[in-house]
C-alpha positions, 0 to 999 in steps of 0.5 A, a space after each residue: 189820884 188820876 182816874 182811877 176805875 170805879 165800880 158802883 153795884 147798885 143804880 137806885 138813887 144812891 148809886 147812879 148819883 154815886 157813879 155821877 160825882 165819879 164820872 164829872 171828876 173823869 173816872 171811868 165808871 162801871 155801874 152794876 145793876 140788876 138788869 139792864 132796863 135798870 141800869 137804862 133808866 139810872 142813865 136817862 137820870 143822870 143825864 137829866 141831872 148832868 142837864 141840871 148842872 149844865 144849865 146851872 153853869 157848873 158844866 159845860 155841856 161838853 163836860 157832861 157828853 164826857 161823864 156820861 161817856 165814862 159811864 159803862 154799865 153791866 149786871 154781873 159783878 166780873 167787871 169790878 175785877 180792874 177796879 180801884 174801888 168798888 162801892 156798894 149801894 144796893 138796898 138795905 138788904 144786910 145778907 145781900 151785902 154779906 154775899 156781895 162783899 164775899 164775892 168781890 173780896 174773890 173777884 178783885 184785886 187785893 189792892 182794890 178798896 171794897 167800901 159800901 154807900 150804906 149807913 152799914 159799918 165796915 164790920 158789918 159787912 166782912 163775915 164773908 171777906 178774908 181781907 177785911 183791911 180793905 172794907 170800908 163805910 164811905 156814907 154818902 148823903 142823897 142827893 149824892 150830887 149835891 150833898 158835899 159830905 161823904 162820912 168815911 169809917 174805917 172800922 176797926 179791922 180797915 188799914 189806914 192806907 185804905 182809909 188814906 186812899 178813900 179819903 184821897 179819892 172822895 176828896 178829888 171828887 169836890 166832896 167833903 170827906 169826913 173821917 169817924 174814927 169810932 164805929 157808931 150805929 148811923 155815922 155822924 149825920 144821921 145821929 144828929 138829924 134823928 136827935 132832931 126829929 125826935 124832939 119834933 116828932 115828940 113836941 108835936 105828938 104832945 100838943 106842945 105846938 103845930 107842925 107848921 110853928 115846929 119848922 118855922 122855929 127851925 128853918 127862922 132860927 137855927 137853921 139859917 146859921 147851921 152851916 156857918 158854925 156846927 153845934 159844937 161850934 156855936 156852943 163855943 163861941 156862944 160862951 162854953 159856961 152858959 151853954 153847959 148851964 143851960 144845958 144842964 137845965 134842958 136836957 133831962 127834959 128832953 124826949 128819950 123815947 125809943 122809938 117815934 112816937 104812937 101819934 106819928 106811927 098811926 099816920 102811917 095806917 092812913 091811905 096815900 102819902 102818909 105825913 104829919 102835914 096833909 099833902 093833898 092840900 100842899 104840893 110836895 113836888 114844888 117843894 121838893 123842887 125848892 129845895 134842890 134849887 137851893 142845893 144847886 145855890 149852895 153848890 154854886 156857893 162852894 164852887 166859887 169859895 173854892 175857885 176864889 182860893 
């Protein structure tokens, strides 16, 4: 695709990861921000995450003295006007999206690819657009340096070629993009993730077992060959007829509810950091730090496959 310009409005944790994959594939990269103490503090953290990188030999650092150079930043929306793609990653505020997308659907060129980081859809976000062909949902998943996927919807109004391009462009990247061909509240991703904790919220909630047996389950069973074979994949290969037998058995007892339950929205009135676990008594910062350990492995894992082919 060559490098093309990026423009990425907003500089919180998605957005400064966003402009970070960019500019480490060589694009020149303008990233938008509220004011420029912001946007400040968003480039002293991708260069400490450029740091990250560098000391876990997936770039030199000279290679991380030049991304850092494609980042230009700016706090008015003029700068999106040169722009291949624009991506929107400001907060979950839906009638600030509204006005962004109608003010660079005036501002940039009709060619220009108009996506949004957001878990929003792409119809979601044109009331104010009069091209909505070239809006489009291109969900990255936080940390977005780390994070291989990216889902990519269209939408119903959005061009194929905008659909092409985006794929072309977030695929040059290293990312691993994911066409949704049918609109659907929170993508694939999330979808499957919240089945999840639902179950588990609700296991949990019922006395049915600890949080602690809970994530064991998880993180000693399934978890450990998840990446290997999808659901679907290991349903398949697991034999198509048991499963669906199985299923059929299980499924009408799994939870439904609507929303978290009671037990779990109470924590939420407990002082510090509310959770099911006690976080006085475990470090959160230490296990946080294990799991972008293991991010990094599983990024130094795909770099080597990819680099084997």
């Amino acid at each position: 695709m060559g490098a093309e310009r990026i423009a990425v409005i907003g500089n919180g944790i998605i957005g400064h990861g966003v402009a970070q994959v960019f500019a480490a594939a060589g694009h020149p990269v303008q990233m938008i921000g509220r004011n420029q103490a912001s946007l400040d503090t968003a480039l002293g953290k991708i260069k400490a995450s450029l740091a990250e990188f560098v000391a876990n030999d997936l770039m030199t650092s000279m290679e991380a003295t030049a991304a850092i150079g494609r980042i230009a930043t700016g706090t008015t929306l003029d700068a999106t006007r040169d722009a291949a793609m624009v991506i929107e990653a400001v907060t979950e505020d839906l009638p600030l999206k509204l006005k962004i997308f109608g003010e660079l659907d005036a501002l940039c060129r009709p060619e220009t690819i108009l996506a949004s980081s957001s878990g929003q859809p792409a119809s979601a976000l044109i009331a104010n657009v009069k091209r909505p062909a070239r809006v489009i949902a291109t969900h990255f998943w936080y940390p977005p340096q780390l994070i291989p996927l990216v889902e990519i919807c269209g939408g119903p109004y959005c061009a194929p070629d905008v659909v092409a391009r985006t794929v072309a462009l977030v695929r040059g990247t290293g990312k691993e993009p994911v066409v949704i061909e049918k609109e659907v509240k929170g993508f694939i991703g999330n979808r499957l993730q919240f089945a999840l904790l639902r179950e588990a919220w609700a296991l949990w909630a019922d006395g049915i077992a600890s949080a602690e047996a809970i994530d064991a389950v998880v993180k000693a069973s399934f978890g450990r060959r998840i990446d290997i074979t999808g659901p679907i994949e290991s349903a398949d290969i697991g034999g198509l007829a048991t499963m669906v037998s199985f299923g059929n058995s299980l499924i009408p007892d799994l939870s439904t509810a609507p929303q978290a339950p009671e037990k779990v929205d109470a924590l939420l009135k407990t002082d510090g950091m509310p959770g099911i676990y006690d976080w006085q008594k475990r470090d959160a910062a230490a296990l946080r730090a294990k799991r972008m350990t293991e991010l990094f492995r599983w990024l130094k894992a795909d770099r080597a496959a990819k680099d084997a082919k």
